[in-house]
C-alpha positions, 0 to 999 in steps of 0.5 A: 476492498477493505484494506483497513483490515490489512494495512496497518501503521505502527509508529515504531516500524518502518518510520510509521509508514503504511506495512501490511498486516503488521508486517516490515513490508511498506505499501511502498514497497509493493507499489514501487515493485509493480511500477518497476514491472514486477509482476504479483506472481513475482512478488508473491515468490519473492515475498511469501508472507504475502497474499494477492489480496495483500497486493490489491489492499495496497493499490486500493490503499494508495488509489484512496489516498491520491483521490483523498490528496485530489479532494484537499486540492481541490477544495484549497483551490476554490 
């Protein structure tokens, strides 16, 4: 999934942390949602601006950005 089309960073919202589509809702938040057992049809009831493919930019977001963070250890390690 592309989500750089969906996840966007503005300096001067939220702090500069990663919203979706401009919106004040952060990637954090949607993930701490799932974490905490919410479910996408919860979200999305709760969250009506957003979109099941909202919800995966996310996880795809934070999946490149944990292989990203295992790559720069790695090679800091070596």
């Amino acid at each position: 999934m592309e989500y750089q089309k969906l996840i966007t960073i503005e300096p001067g919202k939220r702090g500069g942390k990663p919203c979706i589509r401009g919106l004040r809702i952060t990637v954090y938040d949607v993930l701490e949602y799932l974490a905490s057992g919410m479910k996408e049809e919860e979200i999305l009831e709760d969250f009506p601006d957003l979109t099941v493919e909202d919800i995966r930019a996310c996880l795809t977001f934070a999946a490149d950005r944990e292989r990203h963070s295992i790559m720069i250890q790695h090679e800091t390690a070596v």
